[in-house]
N, C-alpha and C positions, 0 to 999 in steps of 0.2 A: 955445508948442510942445507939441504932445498928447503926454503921456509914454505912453513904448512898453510894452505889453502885457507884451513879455520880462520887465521890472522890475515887473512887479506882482504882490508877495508873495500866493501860492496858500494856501488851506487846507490841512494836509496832508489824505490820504485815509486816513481807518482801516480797518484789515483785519478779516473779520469776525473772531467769537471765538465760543469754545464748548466745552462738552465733547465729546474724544472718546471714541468706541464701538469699540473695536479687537476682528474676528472674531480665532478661531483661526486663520482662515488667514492673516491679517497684515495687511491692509486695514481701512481704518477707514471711519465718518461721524462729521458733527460737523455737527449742528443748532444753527445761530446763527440773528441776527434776520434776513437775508439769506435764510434759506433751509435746508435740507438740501445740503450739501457732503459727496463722494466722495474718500476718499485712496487710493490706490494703498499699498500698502506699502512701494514704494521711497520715498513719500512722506512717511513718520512723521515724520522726524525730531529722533528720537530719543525721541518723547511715548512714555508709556504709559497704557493703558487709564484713563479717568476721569481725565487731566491736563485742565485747562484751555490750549487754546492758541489761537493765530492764524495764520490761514490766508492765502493766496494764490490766488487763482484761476489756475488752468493751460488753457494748451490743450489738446486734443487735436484728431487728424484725427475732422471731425465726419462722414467720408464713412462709415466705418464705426464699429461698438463698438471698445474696449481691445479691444488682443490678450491673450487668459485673463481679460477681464474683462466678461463677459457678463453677470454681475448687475449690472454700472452700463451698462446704454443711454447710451447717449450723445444730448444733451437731454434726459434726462430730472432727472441731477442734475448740475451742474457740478463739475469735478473738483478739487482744492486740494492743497497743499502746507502743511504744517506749518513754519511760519519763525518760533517761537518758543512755548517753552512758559511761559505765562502764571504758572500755579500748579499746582506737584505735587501729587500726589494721594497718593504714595508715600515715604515715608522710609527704611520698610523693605521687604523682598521675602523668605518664604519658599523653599527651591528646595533643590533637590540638590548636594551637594557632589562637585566632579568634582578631582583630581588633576592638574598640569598643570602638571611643574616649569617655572617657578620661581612657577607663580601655584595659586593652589586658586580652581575657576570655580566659582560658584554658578548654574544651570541656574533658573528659576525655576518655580514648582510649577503658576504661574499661567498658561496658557496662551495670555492673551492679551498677555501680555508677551515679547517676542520677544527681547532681549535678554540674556544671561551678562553674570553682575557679576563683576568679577575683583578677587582678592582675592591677597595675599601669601601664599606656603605658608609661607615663614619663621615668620610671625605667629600660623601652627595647626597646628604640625606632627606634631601627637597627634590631629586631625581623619581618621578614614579614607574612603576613595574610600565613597561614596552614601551618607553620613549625611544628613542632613536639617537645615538651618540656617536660622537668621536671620540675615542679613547688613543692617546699615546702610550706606547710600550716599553716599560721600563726594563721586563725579560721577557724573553723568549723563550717555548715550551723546548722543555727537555726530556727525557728518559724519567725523571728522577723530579720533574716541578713544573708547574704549570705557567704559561704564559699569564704575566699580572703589567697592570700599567695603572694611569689615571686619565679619568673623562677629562676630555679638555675643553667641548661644546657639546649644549643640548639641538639639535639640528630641528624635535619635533617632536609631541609628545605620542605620535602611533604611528607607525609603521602604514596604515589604512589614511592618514590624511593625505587628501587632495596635493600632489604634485611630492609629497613628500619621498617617493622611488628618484624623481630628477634632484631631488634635495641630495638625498645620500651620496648620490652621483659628484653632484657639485662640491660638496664636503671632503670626500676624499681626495678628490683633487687640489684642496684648496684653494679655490679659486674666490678671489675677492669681491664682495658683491658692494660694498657701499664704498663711497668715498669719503676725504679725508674733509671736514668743514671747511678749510682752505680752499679746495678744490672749489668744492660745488659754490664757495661764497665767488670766488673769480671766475666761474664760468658764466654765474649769474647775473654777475655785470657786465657780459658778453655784448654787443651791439654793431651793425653792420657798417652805419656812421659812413653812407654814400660819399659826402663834402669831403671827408677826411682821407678817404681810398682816393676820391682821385685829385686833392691836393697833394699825395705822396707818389703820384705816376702810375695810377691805377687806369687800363686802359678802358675806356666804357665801351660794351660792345651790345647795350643792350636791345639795339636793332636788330640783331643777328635771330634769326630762327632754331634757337636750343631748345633740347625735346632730353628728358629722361627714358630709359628704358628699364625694369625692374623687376622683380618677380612681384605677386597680386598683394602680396602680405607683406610687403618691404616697408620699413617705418623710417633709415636713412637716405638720406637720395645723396652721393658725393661724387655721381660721374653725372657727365653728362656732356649730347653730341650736338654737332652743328653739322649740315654737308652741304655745300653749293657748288655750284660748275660756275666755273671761271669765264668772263666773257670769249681769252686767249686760246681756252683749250683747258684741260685737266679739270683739277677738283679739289677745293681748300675743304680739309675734312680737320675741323673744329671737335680739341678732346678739353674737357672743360673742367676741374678739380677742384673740390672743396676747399677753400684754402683755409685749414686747420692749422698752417703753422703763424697764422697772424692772430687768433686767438690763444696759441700754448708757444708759447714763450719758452726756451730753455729753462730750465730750474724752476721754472714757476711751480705750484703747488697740484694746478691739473697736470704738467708735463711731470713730474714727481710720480701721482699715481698711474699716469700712463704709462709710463717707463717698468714700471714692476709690472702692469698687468700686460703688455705688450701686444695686447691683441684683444678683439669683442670675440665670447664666446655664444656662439646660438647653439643652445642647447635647446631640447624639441618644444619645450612650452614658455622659452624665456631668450630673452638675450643683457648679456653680460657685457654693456658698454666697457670699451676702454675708455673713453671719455664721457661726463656727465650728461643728461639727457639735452640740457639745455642748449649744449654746444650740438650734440651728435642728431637729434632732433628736432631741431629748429634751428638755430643761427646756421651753423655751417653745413645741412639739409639745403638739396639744390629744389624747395617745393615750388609746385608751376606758381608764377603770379609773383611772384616776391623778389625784388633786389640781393645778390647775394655774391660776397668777395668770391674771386675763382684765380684759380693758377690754371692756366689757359697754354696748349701747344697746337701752332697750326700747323699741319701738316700738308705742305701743296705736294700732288702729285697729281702724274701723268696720267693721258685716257688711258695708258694700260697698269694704272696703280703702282706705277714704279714713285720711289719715293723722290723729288728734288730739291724741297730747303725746307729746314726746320725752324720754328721760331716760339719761342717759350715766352708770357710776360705775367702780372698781376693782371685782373681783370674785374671789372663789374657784369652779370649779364645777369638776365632773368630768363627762366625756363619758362617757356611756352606750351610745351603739354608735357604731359605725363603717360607714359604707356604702360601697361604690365606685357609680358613676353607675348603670351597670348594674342594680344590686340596688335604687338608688333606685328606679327608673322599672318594676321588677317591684313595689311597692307600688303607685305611681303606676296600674298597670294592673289590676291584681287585684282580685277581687270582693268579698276581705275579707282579713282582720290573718292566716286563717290558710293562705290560698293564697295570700299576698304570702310570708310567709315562704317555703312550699313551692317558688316562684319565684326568690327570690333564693339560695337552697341551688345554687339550678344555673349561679347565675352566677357561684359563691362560687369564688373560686383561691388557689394560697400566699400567706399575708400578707395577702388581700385582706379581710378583718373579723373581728372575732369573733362567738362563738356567740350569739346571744338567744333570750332567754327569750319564753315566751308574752305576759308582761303585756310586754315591752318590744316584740315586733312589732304587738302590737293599738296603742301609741303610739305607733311610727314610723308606722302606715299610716292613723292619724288624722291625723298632722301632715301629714306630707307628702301625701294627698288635700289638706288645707285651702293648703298650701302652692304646690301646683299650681293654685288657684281663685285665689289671690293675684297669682303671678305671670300668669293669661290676664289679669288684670284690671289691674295697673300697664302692663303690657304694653298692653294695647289706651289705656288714659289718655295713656302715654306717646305710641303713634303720634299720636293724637287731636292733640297737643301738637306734633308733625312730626318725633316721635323716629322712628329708623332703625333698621330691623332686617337685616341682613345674615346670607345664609344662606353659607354655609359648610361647607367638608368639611375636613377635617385629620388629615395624615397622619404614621402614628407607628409609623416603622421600626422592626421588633421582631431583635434582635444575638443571636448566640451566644455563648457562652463566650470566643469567641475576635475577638468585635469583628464578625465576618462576619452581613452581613444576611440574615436567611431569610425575610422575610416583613413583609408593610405592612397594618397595621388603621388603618382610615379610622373617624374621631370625628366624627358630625354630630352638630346640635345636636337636643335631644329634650327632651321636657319635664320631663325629672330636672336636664338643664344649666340650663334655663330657669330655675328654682325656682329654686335656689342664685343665677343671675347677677340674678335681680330682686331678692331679700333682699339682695346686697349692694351694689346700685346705690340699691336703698332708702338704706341703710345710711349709703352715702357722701357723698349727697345731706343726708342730716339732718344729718349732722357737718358739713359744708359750712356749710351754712344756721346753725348753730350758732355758728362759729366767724365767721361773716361777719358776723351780728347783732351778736355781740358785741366787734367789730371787735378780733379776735385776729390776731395776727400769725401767720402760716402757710403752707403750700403748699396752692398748689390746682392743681385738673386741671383745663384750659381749652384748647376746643377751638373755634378763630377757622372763619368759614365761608368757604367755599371762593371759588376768584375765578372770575370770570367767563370766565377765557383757559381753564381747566383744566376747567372746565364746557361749556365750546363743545365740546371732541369728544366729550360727548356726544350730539353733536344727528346724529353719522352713526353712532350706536348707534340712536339713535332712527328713523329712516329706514331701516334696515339691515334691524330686525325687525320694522317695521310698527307701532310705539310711537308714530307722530307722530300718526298717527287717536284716539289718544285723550288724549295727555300734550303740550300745547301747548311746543314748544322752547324757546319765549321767557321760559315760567316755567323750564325749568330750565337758562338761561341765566343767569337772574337769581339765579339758589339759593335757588328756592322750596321747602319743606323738603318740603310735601306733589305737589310736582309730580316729585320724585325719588322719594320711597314709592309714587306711581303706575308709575314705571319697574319700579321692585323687585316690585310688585304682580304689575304685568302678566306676569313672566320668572317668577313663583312655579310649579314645577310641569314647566316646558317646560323641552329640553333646555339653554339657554342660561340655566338661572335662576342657576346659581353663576357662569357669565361675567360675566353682566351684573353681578350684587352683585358682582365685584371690582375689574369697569369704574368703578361708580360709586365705590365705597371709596377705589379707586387716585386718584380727582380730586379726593377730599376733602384738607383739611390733616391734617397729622399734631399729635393733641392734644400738649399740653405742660405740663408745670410749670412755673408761676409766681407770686410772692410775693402777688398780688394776685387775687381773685374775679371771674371773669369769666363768662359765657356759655358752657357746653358745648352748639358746633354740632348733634352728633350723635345727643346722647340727650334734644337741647330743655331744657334744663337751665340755672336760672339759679344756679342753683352747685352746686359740685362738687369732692370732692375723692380722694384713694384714703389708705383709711383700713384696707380691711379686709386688706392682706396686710405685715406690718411684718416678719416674718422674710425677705422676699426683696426688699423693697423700701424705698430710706433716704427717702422721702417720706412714704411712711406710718409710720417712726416718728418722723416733723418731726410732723404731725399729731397723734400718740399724746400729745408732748410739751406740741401747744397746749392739747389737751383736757384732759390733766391740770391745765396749768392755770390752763384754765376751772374745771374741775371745784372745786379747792381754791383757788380767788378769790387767787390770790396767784400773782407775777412768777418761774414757773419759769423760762420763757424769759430766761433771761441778754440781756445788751444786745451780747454778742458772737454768739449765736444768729441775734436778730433780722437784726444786721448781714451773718450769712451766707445770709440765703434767699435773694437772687437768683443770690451763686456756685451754691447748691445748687437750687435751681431749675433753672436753665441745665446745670450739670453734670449731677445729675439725669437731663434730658430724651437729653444728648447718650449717656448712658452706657447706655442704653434703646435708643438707637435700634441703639448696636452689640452690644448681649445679641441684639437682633431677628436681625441682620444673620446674627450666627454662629449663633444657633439653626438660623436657615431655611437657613445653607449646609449647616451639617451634616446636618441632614435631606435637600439634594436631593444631595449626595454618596453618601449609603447609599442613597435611590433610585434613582439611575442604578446603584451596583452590585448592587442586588437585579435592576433591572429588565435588567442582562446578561444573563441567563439568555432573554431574547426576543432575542439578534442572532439578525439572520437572516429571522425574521417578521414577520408581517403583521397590525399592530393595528390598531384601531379609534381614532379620537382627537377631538376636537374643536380646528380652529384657537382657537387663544387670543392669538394677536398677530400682528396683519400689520405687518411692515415694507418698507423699500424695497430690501432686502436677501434677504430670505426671512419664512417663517412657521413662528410659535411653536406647537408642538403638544400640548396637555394630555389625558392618559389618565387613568382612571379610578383610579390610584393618585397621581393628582395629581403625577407626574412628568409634565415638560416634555420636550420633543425641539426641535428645528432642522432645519429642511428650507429649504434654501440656495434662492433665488431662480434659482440656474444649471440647479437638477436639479427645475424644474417642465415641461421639453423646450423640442422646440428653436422657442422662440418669445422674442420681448423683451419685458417687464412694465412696463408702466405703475403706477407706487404712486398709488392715490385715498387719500389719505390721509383727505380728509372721510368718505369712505364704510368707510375701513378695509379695503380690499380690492388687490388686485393683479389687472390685465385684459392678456391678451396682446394685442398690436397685430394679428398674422396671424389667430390662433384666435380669438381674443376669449373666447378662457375666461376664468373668475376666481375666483378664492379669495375668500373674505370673512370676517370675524372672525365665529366661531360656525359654521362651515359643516364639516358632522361628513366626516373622510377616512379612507382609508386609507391606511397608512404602512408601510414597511418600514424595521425596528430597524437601522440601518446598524455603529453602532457605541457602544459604551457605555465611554467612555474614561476609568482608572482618575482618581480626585478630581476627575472634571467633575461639573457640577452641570448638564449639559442631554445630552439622547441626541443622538445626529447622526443625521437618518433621509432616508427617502428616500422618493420617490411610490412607491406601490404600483400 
């Protein structure tokens, strides 16, 4: 007898999954392997922004759109329901603290998070109505109960004090602001103690002509250069390091909290040492005038910058001037040593260098001319090789007294930045190669090449601007290095050339730390490490440690050391990515409230991201806006997603990534990090 179908055990069916994208206005998407899926807002439940969940597919009447939901067509993306959240994203939530016997709400700062955590007043009842909290969450909102937790810091008592928007910022990340009394007691008794460097083989070099180079408002100095011509020929190009591993000791009490915070974080009104001021700002700070321990690599190489012997030791020097970029690149320009100086007097501001002397600007504007011929020249090897240059603008909210932003100066890259970033990619590359020969245990910076899913769009970057006529898809499908420098090539110059460099960058992997030597994708590079910034960064004093030593042929590195480079590798990389994160929030929070002072008007912008929702808007101070897919009129949009564009069904008009608009400033809403604009 044929057994009956009813009894035949099914597969279950999985739901898709993915992360959701929750707007301000309460709506989400959630791009799984299925597809781009639509939620409604009555449909979250209970996710927040960047939860992983799983969805449902819903119907709706396919006769017409939602009702109020004109940015989803209907067919165009199907709609879902949120029927579990996979993995949080959130543990804790910043927000306002609201009064509300018998509970104190916590409003959240974040506004794509739609839901008050409710919290016991019993439990804070010295908390006053609009301070500013961190609350940790015991549940999470459901169908059927509200999201509750407990405050765990009061961050500030209003939302309106002075710097208090970068406070929140910093709070949510958690990020460690004070140190541990151990710490600061041992960085305190920090001293340079000349006799004792070089009773221990510390080599004195402080004849030598070393110069800083730095932006205007920099407070650490830990690099710094040397360059002379060789009687014989070539050029001994002197790279000079702070040597922070002679003041942080393995396990000491500052390598302790360095270790956990892994990295300084500058966020736009502050900076978040990894090590205490006294070491990071004064002792091991390379400031002009002063004796200061260095880990020192010279680098001889040929008139045509080929590299031929490395040499790494301890070192004494003292820096001789001090430049900021600016003053560099008026030598750089200048006809000679005494109209460079004349040049950089005008660039000169508080703090920003001291005075030199005639014989010392006649040897900054030897060095750095020769320094400049250096760098066009690793530079063009490096391309040669399928190194990557990305061009770049970056913006740097300049604060009042009182935390209030008045004003954005944009940093592009120039050939004073140039100089400095090849001497110390030289740099790191030789320590690299150094420490890999000599099969040292150590951290390195390795960066895997990109995959082929994250490379595919950009083949409707390529088609968009007319790139496929000369840059074949299929190579930069493949991650051919030079078929992506042809992309960059081509965008040099024209208005889409910084879209495009952030197109391509955004597709690359994000480099990392790890215990082993590998291939750096980006700058073509078979090893690689970061050696040259040890004050702000705990990888490069892992590095300082191996080279040490190398240096002195004998087992610094403890066998508890060794055994921690993968935590710290890994930790390392993960604590980088959130220094990133708050940096760049900070900064587009002080740009949207500089750029308030445009509600109302009508800018100029370049689209910088299409989605299926709306499009992403970037102005010339590198602030972003939103313009909602609803408020393109009254037509339904089709998302091309290969092409990057949005096409009306009736109009047939269309937006496309890179297509210059005009915008009207809609609204500039206090601690957002995007404008809300409108078609002009």
């Amino acid at each position: 007898m044929p057994r009956s179908r009813r009894n035949t055990r099914r597969r279950p069916k999985s739901n898709p999954r993915g992360v959701i994208s929750i707007l301000p206005d309460g709506f989400g998407f959630v791009q799984t392997a299925e597809g781009e899926f639509f939620v409604p807002a009555s449909k979250i439940g209970g996710a927040f922004d960047g939860d992983e969940v799983e969805l449902v597919p819903i119907r709706v009447n396919h006769d017409r759109p939602q009702a109020g939901k004109s940015h989803n067509q209907v067919g165009e993306r199907p709609s879902a329901r949120v029927v579990a959240v996979v993995h949080r994203a959130h543990e804790t939530l910043i927000g306002r603290y609201e009064v509300a016997d018998p509970f104190g709400v916590v409003v959240p700062s974040d506004r794509r998070i739609p839901y008050d955590v409710f919290t016991m007043r019993a439990d804070n009842p010295d908390i006053p109505d609009g301070a500013i909290v961190r609350v940790r969450l015991n549940a999470f909102p459901s169908r059927k109960s509200a999201a509750t937790g407990v405050v765990e810091e009061v961050l500030g008592m209003s939302a309106d004090d002075p710097g208090m928007d970068v406070e929140a910022v910093i709070g949510r990340y958690r990020l460690e602001t004070t140190f541990s009394e151990g710490a600061i007691e041992q960085a305190n008794r920090a001293s340079v103690c000349e006799s004792d460097a070089l009773a221990h083989g510390y080599r004195d070099i402080r004849d030598r002509f070393v110069f800083t180079v730095d932006p205007v408002d920099a407070r650490d100095f830990d690099d710094a250069l040397s360059l002379q011509e060789l009687p014989e020929g070539g050029f001994l190009l002197g790279v000079h390091i702070a040597d922070v591993a002679h003041y942080v000791p393995w396990d000491s009490s500052v390598d302790l909290d360095a270790r956990r915070r892994a990295t300084s974080v500058y966020a736009v009104d502050r900076v978040i040492p990894m090590v205490p001021e006294h070491l990071s700002n004064d002792i091991c700070s390379l400031v002009p005038g002063a004796t200061r321990r260095a880990m020192t690599v010279d680098i001889r190489m040929t008139p045509s910058w080929q590299v031929e012997h490395v040499e790494a030791y301890e070192s004494l020097i003292v820096s001789q001037a001090r430049l900021s970029y600016e003053q560099a690149q008026c030598y750089i320009d200048a006809e000679d040593a005494q109209h460079a100086r004349l040049l950089a007097r005008r660039e000169d501001e508080p703090h920003a260098a001291m005075p030199l002397s005639d014989r010392s600007s006649e040897l900054l504007f030897d060095a750095l001319r020769s320094l400049n011929a250096m760098a066009h020249a690793r530079m063009a090897r490096r391309q040669a090789k399928g190194g990557m240059d990305f061009s770049s603008r970056e913006a740097k909210v300049v604060l009042d007294g009182e935390g209030a932003a008045v004003d954005v100066r944009i940093r592009v890259k120039t050939d004073a930045t140039s100089c400095i970033e090849e001497a110390m990619i030289l740099c790191n590359e030789c320590v690299a190669e150094m420490l890999r020969d000599a099969e040292s245990p150590s951290v390195f910076r390795v960066h895997d090449a990109p995959s082929s899913d994250a490379l595919a769009d950009l083949v409707g970057v390529l088609h968009e601007f007319g790139y496929d006529r000369e840059v074949a898809p299929e190579r930069v499908v493949a991650g051919n290095r030079h078929a992506l420098q042809g992309m960059l090539a081509l965008a040099k110059g024209r208005p889409e050339e910084e879209l495009v460099s952030s197109l391509v960058l955004r597709s690359m992997k994000r480099a990392e730390y790890r215990p082993r030597c590998e291939e750096h994708y980006g700058l073509a590079s078979e090893a690689y490490c970061h050696f040259t910034s040890p004050i702000r960064r705990y990888p490069d004093l892992v590095v300082h440690r191996a080279l040490k030593a190398l240096i002195h042929g004998e087992s610094v590195l403890s066998a508890s050391q060794v055994e921690s480079l993968s935590w710290i590798s890994e930790h390392s990389s993960k604590m980088e990515r959130i220094a990133d994160a708050c940096a760049r929030e900070t900064q587009e929070i002080k740009l949207v409230e500089y750029m308030a002072r445009y509600v109302g008007q009508t800018l100029h912008g370049i689209v910088s991201g299409v989605t299926s929702y709306g499009l992403y808007v970037r102005f010339d101070t590198t602030c972003e806006g939103f313009l909602p897919v609803r408020f393109l009129g009254f037509d339904y949009f089709t998302f091309d997603a290969q092409h990057h564009r949005l096409v009306g069904q009736d109009t047939n008009r269309s937006y496309r990534l890179g297509q210059p608009l005009r915008v009207i400033v809609h609204d500039a809403p206090a601690h957002a990090r995007k404008l809300d604009l409108r078609l002009a």
